[in-house]
PAVO-922237 format. One record per atom (N, C-alpha, C): residue in one letter; atom name; x, y negated, z. Coordinates in nm, 3 decimals. Example, Ala and Ser with C-alpha at 12.3 -4.5 7.8 and 13.67 -1.06 7.14 Angstrom:
BEGIN
A,N,1.319,0.569,0.780 $
A,CA,1.230,0.450,0.780 $
A,C,1.320,0.330,0.780 $
S,N,1.285,0.225,0.708 $
S,CA,1.367,0.106,0.714 $
S,C,1.290,-0.003,0.787 $
***
This chain:
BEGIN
X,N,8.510,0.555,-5.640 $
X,CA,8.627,0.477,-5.675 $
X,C,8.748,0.537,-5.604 $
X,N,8.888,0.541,-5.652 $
X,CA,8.996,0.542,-5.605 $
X,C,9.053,0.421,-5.526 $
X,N,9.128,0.484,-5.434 $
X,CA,9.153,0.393,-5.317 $
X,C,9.288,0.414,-5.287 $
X,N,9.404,0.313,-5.283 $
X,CA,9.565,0.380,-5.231 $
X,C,9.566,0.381,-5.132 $
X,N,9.636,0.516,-5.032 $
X,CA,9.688,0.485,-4.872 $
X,C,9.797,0.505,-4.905 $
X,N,9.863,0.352,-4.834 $
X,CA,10.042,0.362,-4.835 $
X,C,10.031,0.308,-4.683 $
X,N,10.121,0.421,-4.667 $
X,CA,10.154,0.466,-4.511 $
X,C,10.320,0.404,-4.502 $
X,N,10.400,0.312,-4.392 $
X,CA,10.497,0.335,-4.387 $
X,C,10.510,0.414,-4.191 $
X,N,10.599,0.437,-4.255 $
X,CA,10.681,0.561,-4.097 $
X,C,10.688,0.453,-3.985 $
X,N,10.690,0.546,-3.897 $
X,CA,10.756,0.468,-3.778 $
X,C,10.979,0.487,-3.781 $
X,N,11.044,0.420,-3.697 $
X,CA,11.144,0.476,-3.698 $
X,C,11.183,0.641,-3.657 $
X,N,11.277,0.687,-3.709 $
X,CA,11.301,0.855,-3.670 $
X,C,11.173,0.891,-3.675 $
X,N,11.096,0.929,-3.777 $
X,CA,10.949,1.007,-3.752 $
X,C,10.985,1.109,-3.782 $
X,N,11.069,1.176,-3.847 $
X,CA,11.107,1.298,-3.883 $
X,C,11.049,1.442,-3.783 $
X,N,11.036,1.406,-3.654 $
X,CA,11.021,1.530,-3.543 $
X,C,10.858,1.502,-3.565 $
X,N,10.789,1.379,-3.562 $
X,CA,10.659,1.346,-3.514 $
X,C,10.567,1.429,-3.666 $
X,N,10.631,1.394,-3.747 $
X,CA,10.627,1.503,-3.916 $
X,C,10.595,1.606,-3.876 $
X,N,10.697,1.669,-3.852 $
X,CA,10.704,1.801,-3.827 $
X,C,10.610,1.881,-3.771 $
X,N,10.599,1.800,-3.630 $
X,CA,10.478,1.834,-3.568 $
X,C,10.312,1.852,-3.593 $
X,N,10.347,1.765,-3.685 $
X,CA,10.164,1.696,-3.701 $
X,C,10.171,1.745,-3.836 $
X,N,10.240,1.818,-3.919 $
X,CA,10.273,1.803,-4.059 $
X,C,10.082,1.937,-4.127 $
X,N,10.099,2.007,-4.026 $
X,CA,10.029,2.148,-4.082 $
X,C,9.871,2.054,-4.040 $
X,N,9.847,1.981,-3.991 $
X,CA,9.696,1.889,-3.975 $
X,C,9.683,1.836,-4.098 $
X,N,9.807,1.737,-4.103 $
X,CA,9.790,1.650,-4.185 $
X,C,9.728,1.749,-4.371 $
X,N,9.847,1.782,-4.374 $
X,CA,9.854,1.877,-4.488 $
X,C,9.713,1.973,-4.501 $
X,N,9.627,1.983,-4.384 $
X,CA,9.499,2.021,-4.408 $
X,C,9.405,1.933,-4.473 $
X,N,9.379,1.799,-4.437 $
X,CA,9.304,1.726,-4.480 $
X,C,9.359,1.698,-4.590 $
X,N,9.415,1.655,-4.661 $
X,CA,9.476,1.655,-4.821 $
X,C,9.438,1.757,-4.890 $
X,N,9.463,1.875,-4.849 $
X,CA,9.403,1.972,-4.930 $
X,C,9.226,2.036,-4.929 $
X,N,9.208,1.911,-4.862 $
X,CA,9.035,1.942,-4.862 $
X,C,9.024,1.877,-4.954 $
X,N,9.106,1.726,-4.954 $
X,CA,9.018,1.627,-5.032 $
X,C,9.030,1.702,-5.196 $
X,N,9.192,1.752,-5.207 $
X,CA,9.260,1.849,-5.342 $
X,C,9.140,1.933,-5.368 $
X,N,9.070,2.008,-5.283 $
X,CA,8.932,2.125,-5.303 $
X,C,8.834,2.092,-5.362 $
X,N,8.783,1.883,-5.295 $
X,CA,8.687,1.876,-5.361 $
X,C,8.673,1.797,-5.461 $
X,N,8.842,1.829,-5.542 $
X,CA,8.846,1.738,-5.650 $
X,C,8.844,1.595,-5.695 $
X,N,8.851,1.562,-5.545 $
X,CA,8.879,1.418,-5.487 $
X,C,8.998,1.332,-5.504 $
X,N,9.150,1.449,-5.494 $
X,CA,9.280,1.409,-5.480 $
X,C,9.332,1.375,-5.637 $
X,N,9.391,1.271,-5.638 $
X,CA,9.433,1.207,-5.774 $
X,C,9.623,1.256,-5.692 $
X,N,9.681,1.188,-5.630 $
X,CA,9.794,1.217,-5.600 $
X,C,9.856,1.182,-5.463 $
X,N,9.933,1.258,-5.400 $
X,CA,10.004,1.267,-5.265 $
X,C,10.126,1.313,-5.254 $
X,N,10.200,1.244,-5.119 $
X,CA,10.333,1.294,-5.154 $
X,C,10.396,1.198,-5.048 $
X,N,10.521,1.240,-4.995 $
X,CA,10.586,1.121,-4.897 $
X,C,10.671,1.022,-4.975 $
X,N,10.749,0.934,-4.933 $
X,CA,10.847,0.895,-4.998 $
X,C,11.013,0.883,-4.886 $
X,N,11.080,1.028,-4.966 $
X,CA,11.199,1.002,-4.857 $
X,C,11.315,0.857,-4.874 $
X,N,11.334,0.913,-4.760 $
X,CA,11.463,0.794,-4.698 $
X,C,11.618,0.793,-4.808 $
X,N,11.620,0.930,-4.915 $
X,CA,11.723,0.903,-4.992 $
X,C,11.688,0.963,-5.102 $
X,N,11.799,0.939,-5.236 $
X,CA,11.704,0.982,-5.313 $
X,C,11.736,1.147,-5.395 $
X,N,11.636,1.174,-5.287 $
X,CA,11.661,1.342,-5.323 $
X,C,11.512,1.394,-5.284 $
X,N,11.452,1.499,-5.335 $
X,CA,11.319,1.574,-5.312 $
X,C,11.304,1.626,-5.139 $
X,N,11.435,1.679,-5.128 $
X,CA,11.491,1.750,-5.019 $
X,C,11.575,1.656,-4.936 $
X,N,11.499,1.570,-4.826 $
X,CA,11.653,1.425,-4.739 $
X,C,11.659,1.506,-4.668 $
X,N,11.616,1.631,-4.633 $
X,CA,11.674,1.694,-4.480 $
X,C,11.654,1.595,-4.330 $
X,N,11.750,1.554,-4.296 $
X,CA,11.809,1.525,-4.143 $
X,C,11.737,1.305,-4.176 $
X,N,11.756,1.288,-4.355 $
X,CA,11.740,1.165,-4.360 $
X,C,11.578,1.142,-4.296 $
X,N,11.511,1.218,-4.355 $
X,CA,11.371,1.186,-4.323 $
X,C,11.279,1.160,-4.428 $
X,N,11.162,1.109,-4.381 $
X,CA,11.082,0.978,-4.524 $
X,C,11.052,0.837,-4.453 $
X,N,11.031,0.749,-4.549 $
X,CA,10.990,0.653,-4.508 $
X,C,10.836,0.601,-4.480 $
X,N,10.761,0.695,-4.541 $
X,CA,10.629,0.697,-4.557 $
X,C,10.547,0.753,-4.659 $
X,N,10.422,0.721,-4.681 $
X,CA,10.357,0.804,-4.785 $
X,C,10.252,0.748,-4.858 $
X,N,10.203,0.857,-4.951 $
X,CA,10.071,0.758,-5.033 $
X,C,10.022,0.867,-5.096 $
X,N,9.883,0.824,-5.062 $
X,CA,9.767,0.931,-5.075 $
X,C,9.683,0.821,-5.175 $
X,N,9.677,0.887,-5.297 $
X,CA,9.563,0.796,-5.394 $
X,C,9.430,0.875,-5.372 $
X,N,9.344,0.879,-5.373 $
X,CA,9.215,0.946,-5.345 $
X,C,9.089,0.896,-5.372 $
X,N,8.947,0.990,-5.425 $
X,CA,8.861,0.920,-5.474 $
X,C,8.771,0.942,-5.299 $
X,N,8.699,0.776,-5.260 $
X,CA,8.616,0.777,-5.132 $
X,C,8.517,0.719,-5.232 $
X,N,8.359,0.739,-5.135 $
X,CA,8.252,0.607,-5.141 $
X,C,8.231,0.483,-5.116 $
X,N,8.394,0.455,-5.081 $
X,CA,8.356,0.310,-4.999 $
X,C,8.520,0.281,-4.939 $
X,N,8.519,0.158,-4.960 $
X,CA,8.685,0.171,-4.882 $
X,C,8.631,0.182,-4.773 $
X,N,8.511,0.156,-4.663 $
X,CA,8.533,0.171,-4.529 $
X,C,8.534,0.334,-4.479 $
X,N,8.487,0.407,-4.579 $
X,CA,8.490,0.530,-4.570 $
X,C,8.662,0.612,-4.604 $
X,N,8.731,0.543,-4.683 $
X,CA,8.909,0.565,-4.752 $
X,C,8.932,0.491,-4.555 $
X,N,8.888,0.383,-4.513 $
X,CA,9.001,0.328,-4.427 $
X,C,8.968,0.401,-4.320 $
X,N,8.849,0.467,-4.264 $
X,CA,8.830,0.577,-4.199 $
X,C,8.923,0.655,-4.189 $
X,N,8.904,0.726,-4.330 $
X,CA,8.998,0.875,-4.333 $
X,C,9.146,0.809,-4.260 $
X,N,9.173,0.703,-4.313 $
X,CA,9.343,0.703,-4.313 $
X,C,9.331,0.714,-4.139 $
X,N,9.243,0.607,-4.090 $
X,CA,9.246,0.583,-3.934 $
X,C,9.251,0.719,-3.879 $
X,N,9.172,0.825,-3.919 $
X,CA,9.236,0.957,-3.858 $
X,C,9.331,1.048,-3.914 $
X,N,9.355,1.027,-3.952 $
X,CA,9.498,1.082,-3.994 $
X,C,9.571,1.171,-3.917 $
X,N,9.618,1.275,-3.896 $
X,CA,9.714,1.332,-3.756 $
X,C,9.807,1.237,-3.768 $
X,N,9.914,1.210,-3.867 $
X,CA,9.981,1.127,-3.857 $
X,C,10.013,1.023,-3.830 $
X,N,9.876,0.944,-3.838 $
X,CA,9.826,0.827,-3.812 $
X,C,9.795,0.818,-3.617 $
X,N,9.765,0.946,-3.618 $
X,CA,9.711,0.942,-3.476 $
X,C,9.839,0.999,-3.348 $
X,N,9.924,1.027,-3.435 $
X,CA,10.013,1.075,-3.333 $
X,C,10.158,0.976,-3.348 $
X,N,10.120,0.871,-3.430 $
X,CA,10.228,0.757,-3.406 $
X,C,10.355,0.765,-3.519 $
X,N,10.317,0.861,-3.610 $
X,CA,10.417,0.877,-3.761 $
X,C,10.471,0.758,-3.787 $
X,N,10.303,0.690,-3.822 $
X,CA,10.297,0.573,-3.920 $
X,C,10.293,0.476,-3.861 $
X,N,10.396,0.389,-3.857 $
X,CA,10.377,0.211,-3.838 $
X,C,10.324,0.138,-3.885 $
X,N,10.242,0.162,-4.022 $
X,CA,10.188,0.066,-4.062 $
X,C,10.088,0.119,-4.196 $
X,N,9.972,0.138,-4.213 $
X,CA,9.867,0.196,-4.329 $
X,C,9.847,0.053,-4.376 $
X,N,9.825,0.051,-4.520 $
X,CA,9.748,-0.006,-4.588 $
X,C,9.629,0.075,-4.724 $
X,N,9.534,-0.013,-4.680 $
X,CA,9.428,0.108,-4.774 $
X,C,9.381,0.040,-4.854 $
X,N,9.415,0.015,-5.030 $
X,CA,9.344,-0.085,-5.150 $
X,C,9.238,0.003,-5.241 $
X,N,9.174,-0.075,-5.262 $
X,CA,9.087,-0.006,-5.404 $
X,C,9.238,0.014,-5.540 $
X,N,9.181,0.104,-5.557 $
X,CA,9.297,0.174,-5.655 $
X,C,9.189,0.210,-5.807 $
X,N,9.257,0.119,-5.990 $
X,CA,9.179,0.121,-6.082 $
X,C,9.297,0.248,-6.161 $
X,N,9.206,0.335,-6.165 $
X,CA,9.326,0.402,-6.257 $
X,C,9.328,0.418,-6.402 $
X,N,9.426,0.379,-6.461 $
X,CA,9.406,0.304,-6.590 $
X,C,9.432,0.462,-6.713 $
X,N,9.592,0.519,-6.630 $
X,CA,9.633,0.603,-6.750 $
X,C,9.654,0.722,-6.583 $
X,N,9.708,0.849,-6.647 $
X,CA,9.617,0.908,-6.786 $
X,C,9.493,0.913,-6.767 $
X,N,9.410,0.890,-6.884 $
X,CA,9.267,0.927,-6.898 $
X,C,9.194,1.032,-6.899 $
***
């Protein structure tokens, strides 16, 4: 089953990003390898692809797990998660309707 992680930021995470960004961006692209990843992506602070200096506000990782306790795992380690990015994860069962 698909599962949503919506991540919001901490304040100014922009540096804590940066830092942790090349971890994070590893595990996403495992899950992308094993054909797991439905969709990922941050959501910035303005509305442009590129906020620069604005930042993001957080993120969301849709992804197929065995189990939400296994989805609320992953999120719990997170680099981002673990180095204080994120203020706040939430992890739902996710039905995906379209596209088919």
């Amino acid at each position: 089953m698909y599962y949503s992680i919506y991540s919001e930021d901490c304040e100014n995470s922009l540096e804590k990003r940066k830092a942790a960004r090349t971890e994070h961006m590893a595990r996403i692209e495992h899950l992308y390898e094993e054909g797991r990843l439905l969709l990922a992506g941050p959501h910035p602070n303005i509305d442009s692809n590129e906020p620069g200096p604005a930042g993001f506000s957080g993120s969301l990782v849709v992804a197929e797990f065995a189990s939400l306790q296994e989805a609320q795992e992953w999120a719990k380690n997170d680099p981002f998660q673990l180095t204080g990015v994120y203020e706040k994860v939430s992890v739902k069962p996710f039905k995906l309707i379209l596209p088919k």
